[in-house]
MDTraj code that builds the backbone (N, CA, C; nanometers):
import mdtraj as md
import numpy as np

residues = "UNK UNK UNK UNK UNK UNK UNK UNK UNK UNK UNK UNK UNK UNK UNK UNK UNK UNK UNK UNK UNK UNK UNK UNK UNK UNK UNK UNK UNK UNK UNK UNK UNK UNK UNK UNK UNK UNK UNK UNK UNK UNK UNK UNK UNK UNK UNK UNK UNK UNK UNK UNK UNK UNK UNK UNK UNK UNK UNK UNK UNK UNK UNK UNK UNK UNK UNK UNK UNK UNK UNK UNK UNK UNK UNK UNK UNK UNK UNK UNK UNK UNK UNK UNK UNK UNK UNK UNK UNK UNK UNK UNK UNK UNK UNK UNK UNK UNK".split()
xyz = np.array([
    [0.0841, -0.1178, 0.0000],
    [0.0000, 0.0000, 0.0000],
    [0.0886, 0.1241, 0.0000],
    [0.0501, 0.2359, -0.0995],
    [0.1452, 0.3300, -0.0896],
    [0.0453, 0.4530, -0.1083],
    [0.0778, 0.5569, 0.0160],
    [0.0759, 0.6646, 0.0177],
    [0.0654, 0.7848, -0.0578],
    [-0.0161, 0.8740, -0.0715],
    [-0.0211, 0.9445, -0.1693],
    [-0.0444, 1.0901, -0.0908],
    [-0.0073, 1.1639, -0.1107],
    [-0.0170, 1.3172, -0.0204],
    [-0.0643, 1.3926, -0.1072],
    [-0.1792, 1.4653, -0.1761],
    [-0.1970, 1.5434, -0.2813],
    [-0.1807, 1.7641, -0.2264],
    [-0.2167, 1.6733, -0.1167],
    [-0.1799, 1.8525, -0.0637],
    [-0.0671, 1.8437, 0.0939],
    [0.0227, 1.9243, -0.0115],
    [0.1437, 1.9197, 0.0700],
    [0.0940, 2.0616, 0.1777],
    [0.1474, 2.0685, 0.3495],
    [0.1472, 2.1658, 0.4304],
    [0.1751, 2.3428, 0.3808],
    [0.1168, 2.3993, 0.3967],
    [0.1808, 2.5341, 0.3215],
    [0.2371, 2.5844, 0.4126],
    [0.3853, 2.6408, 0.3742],
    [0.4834, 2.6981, 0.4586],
    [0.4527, 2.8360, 0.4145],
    [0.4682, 2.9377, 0.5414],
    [0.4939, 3.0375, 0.5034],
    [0.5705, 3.1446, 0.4040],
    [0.6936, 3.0549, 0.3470],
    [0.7513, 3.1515, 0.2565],
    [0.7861, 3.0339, 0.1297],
    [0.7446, 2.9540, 0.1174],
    [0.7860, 2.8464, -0.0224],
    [0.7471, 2.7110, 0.0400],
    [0.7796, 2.6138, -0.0910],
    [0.7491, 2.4133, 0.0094],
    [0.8469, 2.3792, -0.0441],
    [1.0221, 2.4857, 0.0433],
    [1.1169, 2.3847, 0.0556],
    [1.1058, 2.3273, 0.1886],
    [1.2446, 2.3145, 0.2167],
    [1.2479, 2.2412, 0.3913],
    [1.2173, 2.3078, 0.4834],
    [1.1562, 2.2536, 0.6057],
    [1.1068, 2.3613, 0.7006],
    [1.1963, 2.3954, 0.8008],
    [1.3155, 2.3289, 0.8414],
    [1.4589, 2.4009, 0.9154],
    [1.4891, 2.2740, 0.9945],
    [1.5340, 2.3179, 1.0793],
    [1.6115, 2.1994, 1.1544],
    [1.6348, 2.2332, 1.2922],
    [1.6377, 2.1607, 1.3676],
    [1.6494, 2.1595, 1.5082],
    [1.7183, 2.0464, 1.6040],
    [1.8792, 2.0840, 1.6429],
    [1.9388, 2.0023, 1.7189],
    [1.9938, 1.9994, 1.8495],
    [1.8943, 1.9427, 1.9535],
    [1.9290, 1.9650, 2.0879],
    [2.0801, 2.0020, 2.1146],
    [2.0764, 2.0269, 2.2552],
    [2.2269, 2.0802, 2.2859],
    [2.2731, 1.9171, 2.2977],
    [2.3907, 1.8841, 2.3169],
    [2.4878, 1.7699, 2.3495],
    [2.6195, 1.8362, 2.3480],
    [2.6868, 1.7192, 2.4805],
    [2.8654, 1.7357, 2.4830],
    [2.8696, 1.9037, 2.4630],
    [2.8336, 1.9450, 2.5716],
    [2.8460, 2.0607, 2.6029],
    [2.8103, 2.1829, 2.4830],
    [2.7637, 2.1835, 2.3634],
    [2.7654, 2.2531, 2.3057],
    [2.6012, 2.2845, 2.3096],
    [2.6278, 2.4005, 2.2269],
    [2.4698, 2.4789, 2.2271],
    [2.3669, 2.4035, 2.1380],
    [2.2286, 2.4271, 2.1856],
    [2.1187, 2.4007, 2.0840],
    [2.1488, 2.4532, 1.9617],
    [2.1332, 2.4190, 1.8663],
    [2.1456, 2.4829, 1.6991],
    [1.9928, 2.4643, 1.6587],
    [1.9187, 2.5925, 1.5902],
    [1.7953, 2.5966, 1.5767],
    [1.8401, 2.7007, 1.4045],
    [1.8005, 2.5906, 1.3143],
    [1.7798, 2.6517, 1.1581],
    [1.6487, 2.6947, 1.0937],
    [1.5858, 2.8341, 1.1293],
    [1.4834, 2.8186, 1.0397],
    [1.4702, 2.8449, 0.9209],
    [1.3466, 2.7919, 0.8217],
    [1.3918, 2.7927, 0.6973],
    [1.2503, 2.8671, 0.6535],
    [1.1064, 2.7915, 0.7177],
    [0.9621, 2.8090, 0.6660],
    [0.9597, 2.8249, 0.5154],
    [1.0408, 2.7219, 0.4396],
    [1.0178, 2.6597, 0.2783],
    [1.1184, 2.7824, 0.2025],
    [1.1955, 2.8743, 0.2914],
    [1.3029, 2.9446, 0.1891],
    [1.3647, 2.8239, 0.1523],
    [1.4531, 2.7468, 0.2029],
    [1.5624, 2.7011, 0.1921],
    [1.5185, 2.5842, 0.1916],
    [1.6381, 2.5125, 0.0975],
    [1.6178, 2.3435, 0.0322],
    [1.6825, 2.2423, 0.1837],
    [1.6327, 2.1401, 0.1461],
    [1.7337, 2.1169, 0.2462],
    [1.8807, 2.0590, 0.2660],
    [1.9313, 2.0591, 0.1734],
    [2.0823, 2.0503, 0.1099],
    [2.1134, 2.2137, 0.1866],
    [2.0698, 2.2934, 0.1832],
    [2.1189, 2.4370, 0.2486],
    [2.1048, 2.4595, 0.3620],
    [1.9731, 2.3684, 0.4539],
    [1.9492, 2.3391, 0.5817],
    [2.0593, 2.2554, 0.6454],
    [2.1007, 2.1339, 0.5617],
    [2.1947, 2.0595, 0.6265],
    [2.3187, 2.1415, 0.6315],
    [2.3375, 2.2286, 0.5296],
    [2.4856, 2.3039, 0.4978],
    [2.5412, 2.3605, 0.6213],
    [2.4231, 2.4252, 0.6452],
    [2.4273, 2.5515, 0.7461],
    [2.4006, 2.5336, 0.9092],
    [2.3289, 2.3832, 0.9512],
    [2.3671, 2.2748, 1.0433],
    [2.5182, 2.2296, 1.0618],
    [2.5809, 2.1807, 0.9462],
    [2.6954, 2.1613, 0.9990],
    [2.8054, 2.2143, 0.9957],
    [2.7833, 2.4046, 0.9155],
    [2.8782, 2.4895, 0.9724],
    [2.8141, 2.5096, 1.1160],
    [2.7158, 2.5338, 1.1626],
    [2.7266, 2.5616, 1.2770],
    [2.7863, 2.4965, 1.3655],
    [2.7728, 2.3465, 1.3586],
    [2.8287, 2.2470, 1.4337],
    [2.9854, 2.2732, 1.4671],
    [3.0292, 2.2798, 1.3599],
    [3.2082, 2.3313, 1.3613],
    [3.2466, 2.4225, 1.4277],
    [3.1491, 2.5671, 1.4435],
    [3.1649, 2.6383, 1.4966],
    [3.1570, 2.6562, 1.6205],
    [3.0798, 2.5257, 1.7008],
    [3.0451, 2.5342, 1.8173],
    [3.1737, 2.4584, 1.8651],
    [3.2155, 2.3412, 1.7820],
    [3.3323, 2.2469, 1.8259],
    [3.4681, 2.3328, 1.8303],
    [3.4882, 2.4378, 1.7354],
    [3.5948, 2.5355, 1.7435],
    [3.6048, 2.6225, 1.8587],
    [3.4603, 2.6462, 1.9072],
    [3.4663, 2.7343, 2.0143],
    [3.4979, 2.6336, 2.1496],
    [3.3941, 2.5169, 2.1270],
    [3.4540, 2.4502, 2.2609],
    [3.5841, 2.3938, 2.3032],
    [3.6565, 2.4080, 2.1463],
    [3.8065, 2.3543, 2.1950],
    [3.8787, 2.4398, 2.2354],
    [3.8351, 2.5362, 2.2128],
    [3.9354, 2.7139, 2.2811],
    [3.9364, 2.7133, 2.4101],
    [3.8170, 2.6675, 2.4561],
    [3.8569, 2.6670, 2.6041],
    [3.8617, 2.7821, 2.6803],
    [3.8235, 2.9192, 2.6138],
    [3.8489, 3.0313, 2.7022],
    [3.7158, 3.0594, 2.7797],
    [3.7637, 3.1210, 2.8417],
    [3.6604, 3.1817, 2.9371],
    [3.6734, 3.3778, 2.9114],
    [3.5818, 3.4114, 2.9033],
    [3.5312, 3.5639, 2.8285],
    [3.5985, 3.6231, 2.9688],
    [3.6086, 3.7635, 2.9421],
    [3.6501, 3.8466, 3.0671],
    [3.5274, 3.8281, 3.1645],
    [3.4194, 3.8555, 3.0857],
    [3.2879, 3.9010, 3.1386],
    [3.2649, 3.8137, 3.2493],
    [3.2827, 3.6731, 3.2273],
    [3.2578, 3.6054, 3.2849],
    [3.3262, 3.5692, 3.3990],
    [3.4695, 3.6073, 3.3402],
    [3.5792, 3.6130, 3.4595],
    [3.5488, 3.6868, 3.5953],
    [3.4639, 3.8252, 3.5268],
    [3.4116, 3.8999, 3.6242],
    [3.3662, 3.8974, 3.7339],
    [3.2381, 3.8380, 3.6289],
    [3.1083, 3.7964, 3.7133],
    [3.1355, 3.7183, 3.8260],
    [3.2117, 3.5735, 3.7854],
    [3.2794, 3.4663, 3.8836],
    [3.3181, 3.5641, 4.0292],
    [3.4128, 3.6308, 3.9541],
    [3.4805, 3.7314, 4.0968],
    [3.3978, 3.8313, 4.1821],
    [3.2932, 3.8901, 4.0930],
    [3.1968, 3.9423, 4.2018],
    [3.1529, 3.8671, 4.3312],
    [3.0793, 3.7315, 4.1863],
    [3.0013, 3.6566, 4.3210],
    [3.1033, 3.6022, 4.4297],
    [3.1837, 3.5719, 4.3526],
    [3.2366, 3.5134, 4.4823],
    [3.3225, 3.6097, 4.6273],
    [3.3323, 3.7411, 4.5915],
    [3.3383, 3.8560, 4.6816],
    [3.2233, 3.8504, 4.7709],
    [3.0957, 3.8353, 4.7197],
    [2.9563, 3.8772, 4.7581],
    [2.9131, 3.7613, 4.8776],
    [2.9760, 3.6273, 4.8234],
    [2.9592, 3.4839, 4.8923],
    [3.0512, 3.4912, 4.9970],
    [3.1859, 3.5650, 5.0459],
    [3.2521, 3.5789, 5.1167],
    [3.2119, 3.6923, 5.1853],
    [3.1553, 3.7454, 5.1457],
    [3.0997, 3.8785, 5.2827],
    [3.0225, 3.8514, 5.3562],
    [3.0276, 3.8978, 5.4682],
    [2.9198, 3.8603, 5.5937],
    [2.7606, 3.8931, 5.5762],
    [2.7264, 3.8048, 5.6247],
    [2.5473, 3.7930, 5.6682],
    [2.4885, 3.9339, 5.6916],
    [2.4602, 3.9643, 5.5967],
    [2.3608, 4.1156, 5.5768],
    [2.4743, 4.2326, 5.5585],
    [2.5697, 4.2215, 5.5259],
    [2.6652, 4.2822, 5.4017],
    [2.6575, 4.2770, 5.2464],
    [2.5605, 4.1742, 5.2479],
    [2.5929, 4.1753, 5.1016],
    [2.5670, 4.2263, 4.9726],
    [2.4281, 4.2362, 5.0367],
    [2.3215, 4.3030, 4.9102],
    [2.4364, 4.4720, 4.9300],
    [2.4700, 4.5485, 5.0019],
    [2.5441, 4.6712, 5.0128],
    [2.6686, 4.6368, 4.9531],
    [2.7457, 4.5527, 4.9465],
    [2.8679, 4.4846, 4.8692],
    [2.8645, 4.5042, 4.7564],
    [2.7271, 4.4289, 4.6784],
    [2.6982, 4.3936, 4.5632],
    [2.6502, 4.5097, 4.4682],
    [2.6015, 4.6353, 4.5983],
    [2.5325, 4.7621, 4.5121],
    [2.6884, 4.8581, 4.5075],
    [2.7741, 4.8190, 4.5996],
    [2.8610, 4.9142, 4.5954],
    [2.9618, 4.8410, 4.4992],
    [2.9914, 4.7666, 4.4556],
    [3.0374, 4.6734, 4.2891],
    [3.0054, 4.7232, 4.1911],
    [2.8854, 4.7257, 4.1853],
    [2.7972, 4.7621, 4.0756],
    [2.8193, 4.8913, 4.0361],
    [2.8455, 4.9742, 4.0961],
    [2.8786, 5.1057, 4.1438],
    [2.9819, 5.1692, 4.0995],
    [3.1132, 5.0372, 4.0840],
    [3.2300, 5.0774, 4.0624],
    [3.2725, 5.1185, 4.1714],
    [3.2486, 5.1037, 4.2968],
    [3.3376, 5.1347, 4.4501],
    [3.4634, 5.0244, 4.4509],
    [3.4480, 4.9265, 4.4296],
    [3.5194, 4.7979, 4.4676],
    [3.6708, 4.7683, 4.3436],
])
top = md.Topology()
chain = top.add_chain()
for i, resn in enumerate(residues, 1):
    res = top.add_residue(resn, chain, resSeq=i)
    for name in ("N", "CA", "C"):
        top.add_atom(name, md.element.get_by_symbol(name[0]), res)
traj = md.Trajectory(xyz[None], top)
């Protein structure tokens, strides 16, 4: 028995592929491609697995952003100050006092 579909779903912008969607794993980010029938899916897959590379390039760098360096060092100023110091710690940081 075989299947016959005479009316295909209507995508918002064409009836190519409708995008792609690949949970996060091994530490890297969700990758979310939308397409809504622009794009074939030979260009969906393309653009899936530059992203992929890009996430594996970034995770092999290994750096850690300043920003974040920051942040780390606030909190952990904020976690070392005494019991009802802190929220005043954290405004005077913020502040640029510290």
């Amino acid at each position: 028995m075989e299947l016959i579909f005479k009316n295909k779903p209507t995508l918002p912008y064409g009836h190519n592929d409708r995008g792609k969607f690949i949970p996060a794993e091994k530490g890297r980010r969700a990758i979310f491609v939308p397409s809504f029938g622009v794009l074939e899916k030979e260009e969906v897959e393309y653009l899936t697995e530059a992203a992929q590379e890009q996430e594996d390039t970034r995770l092999r760098k290994g750096r850690v952003s300043r920003q974040k360096e920051q942040l780390e060092q606030v909190t952990e100023a904020v976690r070392h100050a005494p019991n009802g110091r802190r929220a005043e710690l954290a405004r005077k940081i913020a502040q640029g006092g510290e």
